[in-house]
C-alpha positions in Angstrom: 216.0 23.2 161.2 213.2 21.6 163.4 211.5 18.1 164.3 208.4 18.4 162.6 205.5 15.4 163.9 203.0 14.1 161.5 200.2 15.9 160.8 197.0 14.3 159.8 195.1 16.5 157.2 192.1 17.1 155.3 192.7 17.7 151.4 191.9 17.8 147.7 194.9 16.4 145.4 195.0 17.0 142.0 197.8 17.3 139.4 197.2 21.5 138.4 199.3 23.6 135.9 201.3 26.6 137.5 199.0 28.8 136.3 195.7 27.1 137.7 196.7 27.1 141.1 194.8 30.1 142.9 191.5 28.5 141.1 192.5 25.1 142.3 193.3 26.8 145.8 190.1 28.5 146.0 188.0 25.6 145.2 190.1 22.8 147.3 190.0 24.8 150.6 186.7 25.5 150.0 185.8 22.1 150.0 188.4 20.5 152.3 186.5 22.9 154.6 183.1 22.4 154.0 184.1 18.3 154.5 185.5 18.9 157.4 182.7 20.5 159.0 180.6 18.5 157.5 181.8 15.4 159.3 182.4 17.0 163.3 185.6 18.0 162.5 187.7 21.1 162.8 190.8 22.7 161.0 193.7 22.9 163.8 195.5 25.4 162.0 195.2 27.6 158.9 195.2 26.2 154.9 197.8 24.0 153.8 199.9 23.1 149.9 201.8 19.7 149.6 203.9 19.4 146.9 204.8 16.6 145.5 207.8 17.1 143.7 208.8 20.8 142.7 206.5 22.8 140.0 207.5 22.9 136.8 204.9 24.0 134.5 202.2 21.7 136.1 202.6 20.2 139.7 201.4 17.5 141.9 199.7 19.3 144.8 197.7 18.7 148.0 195.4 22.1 149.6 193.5 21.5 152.5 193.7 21.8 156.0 195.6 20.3 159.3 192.5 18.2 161.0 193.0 16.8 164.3 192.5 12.9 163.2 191.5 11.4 159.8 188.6 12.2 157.4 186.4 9.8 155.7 186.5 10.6 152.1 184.1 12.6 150.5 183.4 14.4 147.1 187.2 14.7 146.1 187.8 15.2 149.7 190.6 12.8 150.9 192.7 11.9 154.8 196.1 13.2 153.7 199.6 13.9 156.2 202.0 16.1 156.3 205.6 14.4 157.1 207.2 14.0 160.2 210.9 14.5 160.3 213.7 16.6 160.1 212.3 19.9 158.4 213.8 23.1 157.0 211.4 25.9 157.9 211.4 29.3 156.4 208.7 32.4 156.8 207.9 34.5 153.0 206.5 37.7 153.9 205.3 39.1 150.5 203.4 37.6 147.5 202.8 34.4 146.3 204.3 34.9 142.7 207.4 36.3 144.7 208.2 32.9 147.0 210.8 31.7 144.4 213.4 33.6 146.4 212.4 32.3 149.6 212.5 28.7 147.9 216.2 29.7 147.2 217.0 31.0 149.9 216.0 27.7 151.4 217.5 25.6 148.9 221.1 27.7 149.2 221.0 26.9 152.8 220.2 23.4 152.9 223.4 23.3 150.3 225.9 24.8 152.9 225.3 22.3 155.2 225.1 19.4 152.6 221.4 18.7 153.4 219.5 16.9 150.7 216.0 18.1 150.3 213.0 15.4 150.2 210.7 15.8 147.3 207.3 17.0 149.1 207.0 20.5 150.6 204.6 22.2 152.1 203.3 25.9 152.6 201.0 26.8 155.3 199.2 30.5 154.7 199.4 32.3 157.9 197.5 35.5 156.0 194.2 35.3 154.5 194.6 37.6 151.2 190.4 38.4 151.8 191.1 40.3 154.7 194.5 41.2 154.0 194.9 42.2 150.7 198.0 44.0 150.6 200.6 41.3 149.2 203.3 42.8 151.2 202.0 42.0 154.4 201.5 38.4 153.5 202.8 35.6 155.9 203.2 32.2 154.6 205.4 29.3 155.8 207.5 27.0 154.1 208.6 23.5 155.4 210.4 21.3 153.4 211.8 17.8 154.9 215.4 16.6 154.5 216.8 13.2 154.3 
């Protein structure tokens, strides 16, 4: 567990199915980016997910990236945060579509220790699958608050 400090952030939100998600990614960092560029700014760290709530079938989900103070809005491009706090932080080496067991992992631990789990999370993709594209060499960091 670690002391996490609020990060401001550059993102699209939307509420995507399960199944939509790498288009959604694609199109959200893309531009998140191009926004934040567009206004003098630049990412302080690689792409971002918050979830709101945990997927089931659709989700309520943030992509985007760390930014060093807030954005103005523009074109479906919004100032978001990721939480400050107490966090649970994990690292999933492997695909995406195989994160569930790190996410239970995660979950089992927070359980020993009688931790209850906040309702956002958030991923940060250390790997960028275009110039890595073997999914077992991916790198992607999970952080999910506790009360």
């Amino acid at each position: 567990m670690t002391e996490h400090l609020e990060q401001a952030t550059a993102v699209v939100r939307e509420d995507v199915s399960v199944d939509e998600l790498p288009e959604f990614f694609g199109r959200a960092l893309h531009r998140a980016m191009a926004a934040v560029q567009a206004q003098g700014h630049h990412p302080t760290g690689p792409p971002i997910a918050l979830y709101h709530g945990k997927p089931h079938g659709s989700v309520d989900v943030e992509a985007g990236f760390p930014v060093e103070a807030p954005i103005t809005p523009s074109e479906g491009v919004t100032p978001g945060r990721l939480p400050g706090g107490r966090v649970v932080e994990a690292t999933h080496v492997g695909s995406y579509d195989e994160m569930a067991r790190t996410y239970d992992a995660v979950v089992a631990w927070m359980a020993e220790r009688r931790l209850t789990p906040a309702e956002e999370m958030w991923e940060v993709y250390l790997t960028d699958p275009v110039t890595q594209p073997d999914p077992a060499t991916w790198r992607t960091q999970i952080f999910w608050p506790v009360a």
